[in-house]
N, C-alpha and C positions, 0 to 999 in steps of 0.2 A: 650396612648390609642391604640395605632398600634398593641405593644405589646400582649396587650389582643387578641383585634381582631383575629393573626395571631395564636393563643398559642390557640391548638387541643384541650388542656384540659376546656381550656373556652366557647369553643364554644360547646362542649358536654354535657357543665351545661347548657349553652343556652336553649338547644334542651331538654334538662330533664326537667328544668320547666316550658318549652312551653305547652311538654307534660302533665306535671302536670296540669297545668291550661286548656289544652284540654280535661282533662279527669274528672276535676271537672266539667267543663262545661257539660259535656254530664249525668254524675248525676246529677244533677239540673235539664237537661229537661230529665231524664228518665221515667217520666210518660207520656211525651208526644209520644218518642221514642216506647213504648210498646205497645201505644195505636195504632200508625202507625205502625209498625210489625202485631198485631193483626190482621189489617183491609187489611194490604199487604197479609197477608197468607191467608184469607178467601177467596178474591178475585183473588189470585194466583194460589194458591193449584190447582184449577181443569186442568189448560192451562201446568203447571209445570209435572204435573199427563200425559197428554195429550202426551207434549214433548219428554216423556221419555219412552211412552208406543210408539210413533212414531220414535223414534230414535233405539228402538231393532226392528220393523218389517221393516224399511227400508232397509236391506239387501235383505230382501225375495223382498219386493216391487220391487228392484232394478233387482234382477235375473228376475222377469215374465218380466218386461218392455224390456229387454236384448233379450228374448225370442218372441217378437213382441206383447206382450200385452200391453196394450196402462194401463197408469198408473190406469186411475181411477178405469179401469173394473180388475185393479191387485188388489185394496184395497178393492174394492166389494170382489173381490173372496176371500180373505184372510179373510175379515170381517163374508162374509158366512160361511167359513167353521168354524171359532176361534164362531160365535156365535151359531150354530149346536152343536159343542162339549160342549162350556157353556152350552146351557140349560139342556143337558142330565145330566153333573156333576149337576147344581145347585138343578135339579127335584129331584136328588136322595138325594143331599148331605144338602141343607140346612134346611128342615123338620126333619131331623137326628140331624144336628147343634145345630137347635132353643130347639128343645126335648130335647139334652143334656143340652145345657144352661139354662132353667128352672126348669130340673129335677135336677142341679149342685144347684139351687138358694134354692130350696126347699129345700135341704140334706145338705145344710151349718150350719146351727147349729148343726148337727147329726155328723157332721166331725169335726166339732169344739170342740165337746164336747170328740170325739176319742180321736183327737191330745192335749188335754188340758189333758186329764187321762193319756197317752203314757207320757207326760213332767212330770208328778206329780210325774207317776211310776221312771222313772229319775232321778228328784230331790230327791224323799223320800230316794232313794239307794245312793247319793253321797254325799259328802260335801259341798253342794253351801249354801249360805247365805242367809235367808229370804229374803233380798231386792232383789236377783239376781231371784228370785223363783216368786216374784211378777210381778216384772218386765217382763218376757219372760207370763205371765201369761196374762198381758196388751196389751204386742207385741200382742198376739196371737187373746184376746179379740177384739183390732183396725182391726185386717187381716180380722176376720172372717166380724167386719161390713163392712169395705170399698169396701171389694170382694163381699156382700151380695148388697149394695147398687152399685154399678158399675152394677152390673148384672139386677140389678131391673129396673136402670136407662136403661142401653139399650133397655130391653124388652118393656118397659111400657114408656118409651119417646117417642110420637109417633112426635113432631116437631123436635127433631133433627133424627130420624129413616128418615123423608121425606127430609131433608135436604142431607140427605144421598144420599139419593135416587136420589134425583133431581142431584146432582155431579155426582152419578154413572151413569148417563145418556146423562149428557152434554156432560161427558170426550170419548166416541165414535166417537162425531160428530166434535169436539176436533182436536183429534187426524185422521181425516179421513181428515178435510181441511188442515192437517199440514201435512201428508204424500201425498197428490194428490199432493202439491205445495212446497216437499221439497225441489227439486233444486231452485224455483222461491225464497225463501226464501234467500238460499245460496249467490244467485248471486244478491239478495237485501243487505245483509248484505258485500257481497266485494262491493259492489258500494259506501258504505258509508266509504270502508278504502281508502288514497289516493294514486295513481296509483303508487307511486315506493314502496310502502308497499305492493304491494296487493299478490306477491310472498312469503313474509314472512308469512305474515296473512293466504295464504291459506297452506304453510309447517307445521304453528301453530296448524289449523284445522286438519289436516291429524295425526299427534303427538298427539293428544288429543282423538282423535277418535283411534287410534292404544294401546293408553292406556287406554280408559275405553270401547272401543266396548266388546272383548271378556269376561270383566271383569263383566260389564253388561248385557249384553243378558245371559251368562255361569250362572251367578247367579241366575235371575230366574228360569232356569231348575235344576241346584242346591239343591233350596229351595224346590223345589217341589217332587224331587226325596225324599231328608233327609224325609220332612212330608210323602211321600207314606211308605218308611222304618219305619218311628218312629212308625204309624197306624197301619200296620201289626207287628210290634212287640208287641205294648202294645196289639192289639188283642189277642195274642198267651198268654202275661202273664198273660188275664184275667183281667187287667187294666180300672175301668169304667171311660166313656165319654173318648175314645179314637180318635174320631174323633177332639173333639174340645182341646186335651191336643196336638195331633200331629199338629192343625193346629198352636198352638203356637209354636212348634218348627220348624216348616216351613217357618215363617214368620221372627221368629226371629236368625234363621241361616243366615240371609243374614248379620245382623251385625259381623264384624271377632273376634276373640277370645271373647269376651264376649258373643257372641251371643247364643252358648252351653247351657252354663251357666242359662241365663236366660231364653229358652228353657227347659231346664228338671226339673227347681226352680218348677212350679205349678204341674207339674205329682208327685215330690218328697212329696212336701208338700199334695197330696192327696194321695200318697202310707202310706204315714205317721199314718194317719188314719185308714188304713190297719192292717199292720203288715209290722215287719221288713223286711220278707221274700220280701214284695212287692216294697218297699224298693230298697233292694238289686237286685230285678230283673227291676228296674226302672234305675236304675244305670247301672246293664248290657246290658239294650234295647239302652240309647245313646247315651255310651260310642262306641257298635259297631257301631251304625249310624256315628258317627263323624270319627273315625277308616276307614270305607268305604268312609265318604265323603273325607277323608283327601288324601286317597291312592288310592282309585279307581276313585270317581265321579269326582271330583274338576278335576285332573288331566287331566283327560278325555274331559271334559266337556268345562272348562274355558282355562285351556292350560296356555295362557299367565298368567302373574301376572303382577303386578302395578310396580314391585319393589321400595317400599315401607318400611323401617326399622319401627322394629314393634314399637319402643316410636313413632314413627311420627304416627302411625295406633291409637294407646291409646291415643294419645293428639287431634289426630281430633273426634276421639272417644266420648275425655269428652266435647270437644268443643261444638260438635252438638248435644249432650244428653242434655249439657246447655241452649242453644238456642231454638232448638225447639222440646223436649224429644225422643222420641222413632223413632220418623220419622225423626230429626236431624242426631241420629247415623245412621242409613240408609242409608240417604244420602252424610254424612259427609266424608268416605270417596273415593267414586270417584269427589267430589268436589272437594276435597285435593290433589286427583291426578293432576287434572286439573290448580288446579292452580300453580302445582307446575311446570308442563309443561310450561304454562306462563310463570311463574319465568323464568323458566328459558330458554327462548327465550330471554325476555327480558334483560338480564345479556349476554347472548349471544352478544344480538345485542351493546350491549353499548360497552363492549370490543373492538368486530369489530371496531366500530367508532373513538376507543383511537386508536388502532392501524394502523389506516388510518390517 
């Protein structure tokens, strides 16, 4: 029996069907699992939101306080000026938005019926196979509703629009008690590590914060630039509802290498409707956007990177698209940063210890 016990390869089957019966286990109560995730991210989302909209202004917070302004009258000020400039953008910008999005809803089957005659003309010129001809026929039928009804659902849902509403509203005051008392916070969370850690724990802090600060804060101005570029170029190529086509690629440049991608998917698919020419000039508006952001802005902007090898960037990629869709990849990877930072402290610190 020692034998066993002692022999590497047995104890690694051990741990394999541990795992297996761990992992059935957790199928079994996955409806319960889901059901707790669901009701975790309802009630999370906004404090999380909060967190993260409080952790990029706490630089600036930090320089007025440095400056003899006393914290709370720095968040006030910051608040002031960030909601001044919002309402000027939103007064101009979201009556533009909602017009486009309506005027997008109403012109869906007009575009659908474009891009279904563009495929026809396509198929009738090539050798594809009835079934393949039916088939992209169906894709295309399912796109126009599920984009028709998404679009209908936002406008005309007015309980989840309020629900909206009520988050966008919370998440100020949120983030307003989390930056007045971000040090109190700090030095609640080292009180809870125990005193010969509490030098580690705060090296850990400073390591995680050196890898996602510039990576974060850099991002958002990032995003924002790409959407301003995207906006003005589709203006120029005559590209309608360019507002609300750039604000997709604004939002979704924050995810890395796929983010492009599915950024100029909806301008493509309505250039498509167009003409080829529209097309091709949909193609050249964000190939230079990404061109600029790759070589000009990013560089500029964010500086640092994660260093991060790009399958590790793809697999936290599919992880968080898994989990929790659009907003997963988002977030996924400076999560991934961070934990890998953990990681690897803690590998760190256990060495240390064999070596002692």
């Amino acid at each position: 029996m020692e034998r066993f016990t002692n022999n590497r390869l047995f104890a690694w089957l051990v741990y394999l069907i541990l795992g297996l019966i761990a992992l059935y286990l957790l199928l079994l109560i996955k409806p319960i699992i889901i059901n707790v995730y669901n009701f975790l991210k309802a009630v999370l989302a906004p404090f999380l939101i909060a967190m993260i909209i409080a952790y990029v202004l706490n630089p600036i917070v930090n320089l007025l306080n440095e400056r003899k302004v006393p914290r709370t009258m720095a968040v006030l000020l910051i608040y002031a000026v960030f909601c001044a400039s919002l309402t000027v953008v939103l007064v101009n910008a979201i009556p533009m938005f909602l017009e486009q999005l309506q005027e997008l809803n109403r012109h869906m089957p007009d575009f659908t019926m474009k891009a279904q005659s563009l495929v026809n003309d396509l198929n009738n010129s090539s050798f594809l196979p009835e079934s393949i001809r039916g088939g992209v026929n169906n894709s295309l039928y399912k796109l126009e509703k599920q984009a028709s009804d998404a679009i209908f659902s936002f406008v005309n849902n007015i309980g989840a629009m309020l629900n909206v509403v009520f988050i966008a509203f919370i998440i100020p005051f949120l983030a307003f008690y989390i930056l007045k008392d971000f040090d109190v916070f700090e030095r609640t969370v080292l009180t809870y590590v125990p005193r010969p850690h509490r030098k580690h724990a705060i090296r850990l802090f400073k390591d995680i914060d050196n890898a996602l600060g510039s990576y974060i804060r850099g991002q958002f101005l990032v995003c924002l630039i790409v959407g301003i570029l995207a906006y003005i170029g589709y203006v120029i190529i005559g590209m309608p509802y360019p507002l609300l086509l750039a604000s997709v690629v604004a939002v979704t440049n924050i995810i890395p290498y796929l983010g492009p991608f599915f950024g100029a998917a909806p301008a493509l698919v309505m250039a498509s409707t167009i003409s080829l020419k529209m097309m091709v000039l949909v193609v050249v508006v964000n190939t230079a956007c990404q061109i600029l952001e790759s070589n000009v802005v990013s560089p500029q902007v964010v500086g640092r990177t994660l260093h991060m090898h790009p399958l590790s960037i793809i697999f936290a990629l599919l992880v968080g698209g898994e989990i929790a869709g659009m907003i997963g990849m988002i977030l996924a990877v400076p999560i991934f940063a961070a934990l890998k930072v953990v990681l690897q402290h803690i590998f760190s610190y256990y060495v240390r210890r064999k070596t002692i």
